[in-house]
C-alpha positions as MATLAB code, in Angstrom:
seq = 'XXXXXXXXXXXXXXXXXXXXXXXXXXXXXXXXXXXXXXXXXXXXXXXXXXXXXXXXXXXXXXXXXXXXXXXXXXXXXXXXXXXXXXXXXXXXXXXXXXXXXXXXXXXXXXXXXXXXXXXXXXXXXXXXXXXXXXXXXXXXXXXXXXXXXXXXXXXXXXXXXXXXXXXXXXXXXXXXXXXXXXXXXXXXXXXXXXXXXXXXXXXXXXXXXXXXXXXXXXXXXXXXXXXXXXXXXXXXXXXXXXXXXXXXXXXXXXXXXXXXXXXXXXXXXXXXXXXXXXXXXXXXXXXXXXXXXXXXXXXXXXXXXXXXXXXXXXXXXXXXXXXXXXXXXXXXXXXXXXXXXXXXXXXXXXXXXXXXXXXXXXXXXXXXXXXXXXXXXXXXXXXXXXXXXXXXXX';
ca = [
     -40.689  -38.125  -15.882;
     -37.715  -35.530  -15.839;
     -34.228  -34.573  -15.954;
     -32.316  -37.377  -14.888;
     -29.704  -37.300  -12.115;
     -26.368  -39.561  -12.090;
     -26.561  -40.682   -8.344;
     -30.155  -40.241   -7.446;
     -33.220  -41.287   -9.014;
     -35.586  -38.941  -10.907;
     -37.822  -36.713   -9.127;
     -40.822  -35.892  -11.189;
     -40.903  -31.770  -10.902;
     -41.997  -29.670  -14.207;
     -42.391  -26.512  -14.481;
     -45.364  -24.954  -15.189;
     -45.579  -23.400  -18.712;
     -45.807  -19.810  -19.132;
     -49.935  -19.107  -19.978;
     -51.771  -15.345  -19.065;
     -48.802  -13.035  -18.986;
     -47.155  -14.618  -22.267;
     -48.631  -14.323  -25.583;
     -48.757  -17.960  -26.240;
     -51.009  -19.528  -29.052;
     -52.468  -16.320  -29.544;
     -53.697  -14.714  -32.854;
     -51.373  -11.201  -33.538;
     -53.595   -8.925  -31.995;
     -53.945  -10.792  -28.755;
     -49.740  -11.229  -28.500;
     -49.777   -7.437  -29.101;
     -52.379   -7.021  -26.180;
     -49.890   -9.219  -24.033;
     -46.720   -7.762  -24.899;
     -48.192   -3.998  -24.337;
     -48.918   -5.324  -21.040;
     -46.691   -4.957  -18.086;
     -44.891   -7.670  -16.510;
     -45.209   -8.724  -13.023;
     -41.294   -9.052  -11.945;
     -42.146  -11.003   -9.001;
     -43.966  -14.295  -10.716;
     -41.404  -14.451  -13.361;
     -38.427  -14.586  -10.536;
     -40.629  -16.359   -8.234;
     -41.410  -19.412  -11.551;
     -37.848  -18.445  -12.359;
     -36.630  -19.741   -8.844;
     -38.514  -22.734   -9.322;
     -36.926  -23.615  -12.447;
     -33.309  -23.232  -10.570;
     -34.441  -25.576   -7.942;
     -35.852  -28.382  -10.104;
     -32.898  -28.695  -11.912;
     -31.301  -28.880   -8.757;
     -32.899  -31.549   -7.193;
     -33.511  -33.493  -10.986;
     -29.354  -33.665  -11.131;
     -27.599  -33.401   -7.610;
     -24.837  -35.647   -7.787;
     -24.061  -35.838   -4.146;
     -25.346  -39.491   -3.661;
     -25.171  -40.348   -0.120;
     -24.134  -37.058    0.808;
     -27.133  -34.934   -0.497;
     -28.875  -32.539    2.298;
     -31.962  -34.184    3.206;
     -33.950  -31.045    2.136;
     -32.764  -31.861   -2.125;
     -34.400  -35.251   -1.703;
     -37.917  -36.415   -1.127;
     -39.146  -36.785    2.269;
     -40.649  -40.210    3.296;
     -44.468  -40.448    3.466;
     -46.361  -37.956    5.860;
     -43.100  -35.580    5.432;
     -42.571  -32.551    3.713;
     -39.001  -31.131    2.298;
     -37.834  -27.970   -0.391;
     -37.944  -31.352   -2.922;
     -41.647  -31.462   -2.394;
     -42.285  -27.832   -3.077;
     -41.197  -27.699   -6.670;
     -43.859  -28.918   -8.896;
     -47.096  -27.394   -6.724;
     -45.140  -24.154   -7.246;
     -44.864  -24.527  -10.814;
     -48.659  -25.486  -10.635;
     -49.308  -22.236   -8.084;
     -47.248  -20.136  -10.706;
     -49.372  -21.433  -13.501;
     -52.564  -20.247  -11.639;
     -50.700  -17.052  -11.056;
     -50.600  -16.430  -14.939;
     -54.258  -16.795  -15.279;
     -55.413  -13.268  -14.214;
     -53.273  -11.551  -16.769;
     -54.527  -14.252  -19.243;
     -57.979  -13.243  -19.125;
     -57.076   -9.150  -19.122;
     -54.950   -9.659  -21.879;
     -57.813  -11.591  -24.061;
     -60.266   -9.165  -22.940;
     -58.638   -6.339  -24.147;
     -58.653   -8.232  -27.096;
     -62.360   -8.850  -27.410;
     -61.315  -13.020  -27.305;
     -64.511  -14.329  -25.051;
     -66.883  -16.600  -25.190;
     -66.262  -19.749  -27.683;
     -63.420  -18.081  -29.253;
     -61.611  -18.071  -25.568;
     -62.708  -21.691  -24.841;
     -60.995  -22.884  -28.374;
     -58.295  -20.869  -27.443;
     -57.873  -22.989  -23.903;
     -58.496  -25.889  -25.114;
     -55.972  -25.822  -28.179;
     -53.540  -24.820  -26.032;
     -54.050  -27.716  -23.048;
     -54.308  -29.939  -25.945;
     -50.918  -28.719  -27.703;
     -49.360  -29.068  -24.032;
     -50.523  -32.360  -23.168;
     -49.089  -33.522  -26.457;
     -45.834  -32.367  -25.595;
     -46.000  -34.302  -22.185;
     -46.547  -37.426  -24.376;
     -43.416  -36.501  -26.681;
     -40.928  -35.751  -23.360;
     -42.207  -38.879  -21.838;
     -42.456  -40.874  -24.829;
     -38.465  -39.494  -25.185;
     -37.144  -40.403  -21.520;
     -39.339  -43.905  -21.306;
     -37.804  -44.711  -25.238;
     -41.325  -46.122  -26.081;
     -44.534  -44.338  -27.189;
     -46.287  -43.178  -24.110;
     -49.545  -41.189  -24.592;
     -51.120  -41.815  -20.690;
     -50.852  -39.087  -18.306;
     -47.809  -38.051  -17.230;
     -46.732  -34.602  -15.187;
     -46.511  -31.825  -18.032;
     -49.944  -33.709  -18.961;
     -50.977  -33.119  -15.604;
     -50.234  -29.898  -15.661;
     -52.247  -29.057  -18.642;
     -55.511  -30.937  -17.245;
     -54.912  -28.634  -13.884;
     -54.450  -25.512  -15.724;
     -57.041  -25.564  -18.622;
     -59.310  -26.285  -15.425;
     -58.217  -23.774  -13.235;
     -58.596  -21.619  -16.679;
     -62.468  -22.499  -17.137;
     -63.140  -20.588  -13.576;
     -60.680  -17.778  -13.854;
     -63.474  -15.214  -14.832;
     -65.395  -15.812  -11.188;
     -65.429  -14.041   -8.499;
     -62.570  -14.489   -5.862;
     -65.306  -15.691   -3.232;
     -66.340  -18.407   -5.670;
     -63.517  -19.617   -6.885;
     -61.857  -20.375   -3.330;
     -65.639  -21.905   -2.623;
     -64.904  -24.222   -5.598;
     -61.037  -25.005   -4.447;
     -62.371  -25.823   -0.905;
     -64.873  -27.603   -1.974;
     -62.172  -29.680   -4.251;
     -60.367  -29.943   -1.391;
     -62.914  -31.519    1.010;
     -64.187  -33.916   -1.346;
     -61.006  -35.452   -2.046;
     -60.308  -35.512    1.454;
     -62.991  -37.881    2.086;
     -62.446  -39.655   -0.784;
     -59.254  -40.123    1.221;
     -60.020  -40.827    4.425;
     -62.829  -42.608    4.009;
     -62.921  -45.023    0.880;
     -62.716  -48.839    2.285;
     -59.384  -50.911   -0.114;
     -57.531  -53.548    0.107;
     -55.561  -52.609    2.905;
     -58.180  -51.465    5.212;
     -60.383  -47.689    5.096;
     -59.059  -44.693    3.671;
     -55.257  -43.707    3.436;
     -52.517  -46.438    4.538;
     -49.456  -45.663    2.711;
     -47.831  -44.320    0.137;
     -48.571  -47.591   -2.112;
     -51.718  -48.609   -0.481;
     -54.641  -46.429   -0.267;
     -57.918  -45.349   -2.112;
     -56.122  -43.813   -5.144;
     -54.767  -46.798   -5.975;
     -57.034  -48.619   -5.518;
     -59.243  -46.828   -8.372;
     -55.950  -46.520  -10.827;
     -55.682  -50.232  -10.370;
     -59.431  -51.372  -10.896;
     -60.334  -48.214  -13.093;
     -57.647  -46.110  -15.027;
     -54.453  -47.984  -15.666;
     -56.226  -49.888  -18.755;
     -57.075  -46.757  -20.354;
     -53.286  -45.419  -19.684;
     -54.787  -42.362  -17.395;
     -53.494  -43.493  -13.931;
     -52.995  -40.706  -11.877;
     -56.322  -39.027  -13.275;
     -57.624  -38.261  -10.083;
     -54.898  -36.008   -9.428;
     -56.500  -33.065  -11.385;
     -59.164  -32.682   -8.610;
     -56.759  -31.059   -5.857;
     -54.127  -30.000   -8.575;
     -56.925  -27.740  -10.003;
     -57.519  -26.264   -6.297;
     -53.861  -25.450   -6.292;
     -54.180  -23.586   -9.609;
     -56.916  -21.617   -8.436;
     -55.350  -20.540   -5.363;
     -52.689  -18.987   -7.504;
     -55.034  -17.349   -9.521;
     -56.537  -15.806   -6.119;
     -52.775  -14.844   -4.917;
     -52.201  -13.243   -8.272;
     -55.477  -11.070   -9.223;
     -55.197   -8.371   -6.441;
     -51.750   -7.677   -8.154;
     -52.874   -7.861  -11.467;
     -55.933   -5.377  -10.560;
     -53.479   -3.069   -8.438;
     -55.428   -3.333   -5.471;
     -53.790   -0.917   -3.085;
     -54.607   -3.679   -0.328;
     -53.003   -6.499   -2.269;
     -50.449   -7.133   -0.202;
     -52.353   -7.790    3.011;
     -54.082   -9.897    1.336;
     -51.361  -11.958    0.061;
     -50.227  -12.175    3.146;
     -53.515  -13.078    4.983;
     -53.719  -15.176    1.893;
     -50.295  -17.029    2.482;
     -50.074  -17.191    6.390;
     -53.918  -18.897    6.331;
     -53.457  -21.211    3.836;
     -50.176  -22.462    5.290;
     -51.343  -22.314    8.795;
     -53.847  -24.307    7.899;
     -52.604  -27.022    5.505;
     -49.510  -27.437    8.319;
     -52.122  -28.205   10.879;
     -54.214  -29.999    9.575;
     -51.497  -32.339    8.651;
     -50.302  -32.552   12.121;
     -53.656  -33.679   13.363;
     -52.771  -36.409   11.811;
     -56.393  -36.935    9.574;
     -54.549  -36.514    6.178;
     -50.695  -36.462    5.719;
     -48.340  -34.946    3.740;
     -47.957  -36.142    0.404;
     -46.956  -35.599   -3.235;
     -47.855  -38.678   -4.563;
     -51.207  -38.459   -3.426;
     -51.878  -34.989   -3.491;
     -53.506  -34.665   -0.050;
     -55.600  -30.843    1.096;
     -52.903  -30.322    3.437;
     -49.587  -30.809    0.872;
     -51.998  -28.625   -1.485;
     -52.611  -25.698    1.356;
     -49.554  -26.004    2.647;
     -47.478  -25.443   -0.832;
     -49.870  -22.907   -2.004;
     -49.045  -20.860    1.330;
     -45.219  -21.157    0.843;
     -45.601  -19.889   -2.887;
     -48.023  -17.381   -1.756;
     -45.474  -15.897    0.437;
     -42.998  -15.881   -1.833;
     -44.315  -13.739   -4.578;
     -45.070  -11.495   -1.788;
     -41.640  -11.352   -1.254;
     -40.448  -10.955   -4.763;
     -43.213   -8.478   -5.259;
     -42.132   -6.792   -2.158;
     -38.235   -6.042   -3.951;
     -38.991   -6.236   -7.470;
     -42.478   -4.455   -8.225;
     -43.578   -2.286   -5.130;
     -41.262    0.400   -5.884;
     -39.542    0.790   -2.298;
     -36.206   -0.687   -3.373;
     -34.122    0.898   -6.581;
     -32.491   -2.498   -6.881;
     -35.109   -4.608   -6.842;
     -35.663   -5.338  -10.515;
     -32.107   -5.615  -10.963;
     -31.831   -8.355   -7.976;
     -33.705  -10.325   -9.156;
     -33.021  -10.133  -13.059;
     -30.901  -13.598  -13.280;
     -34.203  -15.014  -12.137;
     -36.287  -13.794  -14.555;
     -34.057  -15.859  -17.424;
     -35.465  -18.806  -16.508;
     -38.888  -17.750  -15.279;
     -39.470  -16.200  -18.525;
     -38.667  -19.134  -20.574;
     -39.806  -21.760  -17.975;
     -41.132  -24.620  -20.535;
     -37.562  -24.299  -22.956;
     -36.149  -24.728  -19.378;
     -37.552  -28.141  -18.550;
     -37.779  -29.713  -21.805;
     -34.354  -28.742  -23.302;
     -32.188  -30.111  -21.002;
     -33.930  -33.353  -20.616;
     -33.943  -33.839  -24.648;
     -30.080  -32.741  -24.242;
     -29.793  -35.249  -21.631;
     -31.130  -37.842  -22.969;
     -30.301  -37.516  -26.561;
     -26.616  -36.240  -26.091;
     -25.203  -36.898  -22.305;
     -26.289  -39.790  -21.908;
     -25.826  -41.465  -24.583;
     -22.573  -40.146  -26.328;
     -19.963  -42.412  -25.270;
     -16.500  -40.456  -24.644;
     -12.981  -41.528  -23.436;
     -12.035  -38.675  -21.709;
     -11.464  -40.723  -18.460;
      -9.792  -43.678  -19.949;
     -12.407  -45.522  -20.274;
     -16.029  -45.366  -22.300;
     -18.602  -43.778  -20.589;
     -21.817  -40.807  -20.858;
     -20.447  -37.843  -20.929;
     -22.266  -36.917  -18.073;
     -20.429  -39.662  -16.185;
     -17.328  -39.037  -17.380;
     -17.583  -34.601  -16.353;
     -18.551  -36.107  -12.797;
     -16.129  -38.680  -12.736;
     -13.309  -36.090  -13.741;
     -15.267  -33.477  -11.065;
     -14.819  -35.934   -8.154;
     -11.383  -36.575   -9.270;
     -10.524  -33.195   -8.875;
     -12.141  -32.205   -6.303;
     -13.617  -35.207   -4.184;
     -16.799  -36.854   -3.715;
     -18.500  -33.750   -2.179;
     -16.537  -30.434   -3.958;
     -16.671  -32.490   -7.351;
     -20.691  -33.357   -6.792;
     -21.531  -29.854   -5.768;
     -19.096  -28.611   -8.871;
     -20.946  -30.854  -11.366;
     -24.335  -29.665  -10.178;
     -24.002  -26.070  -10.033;
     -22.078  -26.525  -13.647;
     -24.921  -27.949  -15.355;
     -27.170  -25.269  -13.803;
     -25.165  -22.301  -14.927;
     -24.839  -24.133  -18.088;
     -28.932  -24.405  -18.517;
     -29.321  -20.764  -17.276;
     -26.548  -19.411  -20.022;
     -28.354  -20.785  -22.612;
     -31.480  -19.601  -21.337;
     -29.749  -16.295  -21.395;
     -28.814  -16.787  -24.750;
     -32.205  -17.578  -26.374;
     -33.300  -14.366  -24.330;
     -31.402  -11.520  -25.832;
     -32.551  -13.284  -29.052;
     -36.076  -13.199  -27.844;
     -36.123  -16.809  -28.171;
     -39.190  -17.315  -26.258;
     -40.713  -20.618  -26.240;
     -44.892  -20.544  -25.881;
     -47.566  -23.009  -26.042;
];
């Protein structure tokens, strides 16, 4: 569960939560490690850019008038919607290579780093329970997205130290069995995958998980893959490889090649709710690509400006999980539920800034001027908490 929107329903994105490059749940001489440690620019704009867009598509007030590419595209289609949480995922895996340099330098290995991955997954998931306990107003402690996101990571974590060969071994190998788990597991509506409500992982939540409160379990298989693959985009950065970025972009054009086409064979569709290889390839691609880009202006050193273009990014993507969970505890607690008169009548103040948008400038200029308020309004404080170095770590 998210941010809640006034004319659309929610969306389900999170961001992933800062992990290797931050210091987070680390003893003092591991955070010293990490903040002596440079900063790659172009995964905190890159998660940065992320963060702008889920908050986009989590409150765009447009209702029938919102662009088909801010809303989520119909079973076996793919939109910018559908790109937000993988790339939240793919930036998490991103972090991972400067995770383990940072507790290397450190001397943090062996059982020590374990404990240390496994407090912090553990501290994460708990916090998905608390934001969803918060937006569902009842204790929920089953698996929700930021829950998700800590089973992915902490197991995209436990492989970090192998070899780039082995590690996209393991993420194929992820990928193919869950493929056939896919395409080939007889349920109640016939063999393999139907439709977005019918198919095999359904099935299983329904006869096996929901009980227990862990539907949606089976989504850490390819969710893991996608971590890993950001792991793979990020290490020849993080090791300065003079080659990195033909690699990144072999990297980037195969896996989207390939996760487009094999979609349009028409084997395995496109889908978020089910996770399917070719959404996975497909999304890692795309946020392949785009570090390379960011990488490209912020840290290869051929443009002067670079850092400084992409700087307003870098709020956000630096402060990614106060980003997400602020503004729906804000929502929720405050905008939602303080009743105002400013429009002559009770009503949210959310309702009543759109309402009193719209009135002043239409259905359309008001929407869009709602929207793009609450963003700015997110990335300010953001802004704030950063010049205080109000930095918030798991």
């Amino acid at each position: 569960m998210t941010d809640f929107p006034l004319s659309n329903p929610p969306v389900h994105e999170i961001p992933a939560p800062q992990s290797a490059v931050e210091s987070a749940a680390l003893p003092k001489p591991v955070a010293e490690a990490v903040v002596r440690a440079p900063r790659l620019t172009a995964l905190d704009a890159w998660r940065g850019a992320t963060v702008l867009l889920m908050l986009l598509v989590n409150n765009i007030a447009l209702g029938e008038y919102t662009p088909t590419q801010l809303q989520h595209a119909h079973f076996g289609g793919i939109t910018l919607t559908d790109m937000v949480f993988p790339w939240f995922l793919f930036c998490a895996g991103a972090a991972l290579p400067y995770s383990q340099a940072a507790m290397g330098r450190a001397g943090v290995t062996g059982w020590a780093l374990y404990r240390r991955l496994l407090t912090r997954a553990a501290l994460l998931y708990l916090m998905g329970a608390f934001v969803t306990s918060v937006t569902q107003h009842t204790l929920t402690l089953g698996l929700g997205v930021l829950q998700l996101i800590a089973l992915a990571t902490l197991c995209g974590a436990l492989v970090a130290g192998w070899r780039s060969r082995w590690q996209l071994l393991f993420a194929a190998a992820l990928l193919l069995g869950y493929g056939f788990f896919l395409a080939l597991t007889p349920h109640a509506g016939g063999t393999g995958v139907v439709s977005e409500t019918i198919n095999p992982v359904q099935a299983v939540n329904d006869a096996l998980l929901s009980d227990w409160g862990l539907r949606g379990l089976l989504s850490v298989i390819p969710t893991t893959a996608l971590v890993i693959f950001g792991s793979l985009a990020a290490r020849p950065l993080q090791q300065k490889d003079p080659r990195a970025p033909l690699k990144l972009l072999g990297l980037g054009l195969a896996l989207s090649i390939f996760g487009y086409g094999w979609a349009a064979t028409g084997q395995l569709p496109f889908s978020k709710t089910l996770w399917t290889p070719p959404y996975i390839l497909y999304s890692a691609g795309l946020g392949t690509l785009g570090i390379l880009g960011c990488w490209f202006i912020a840290d290869s050193g051929r443009l002067a400006w670079g850092n400084r273009l992409l700087a307003p990014l870098t709020i956000p993507g630096r402060n990614a999980l106060a980003g997400y969970v602020l503004p729906i505890l804000i929502k929720v607690w405050i905008l939602l539920d303080w009743q105002v008169t400013w429009t002559g009548k009770s009503q949210s103040i959310a309702a009543s800034l759109l309402s009193l948008a719209k009135g002043a400038f239409g259905p359309i200029g008001g929407g869009w001027t709602y929207t793009l308020g609450y963003i700015l309004a997110v990335w300010l404080g953001l802004r704030w908490m950063a010049r205080r170095d109000m930095i918030w770590k798991l």
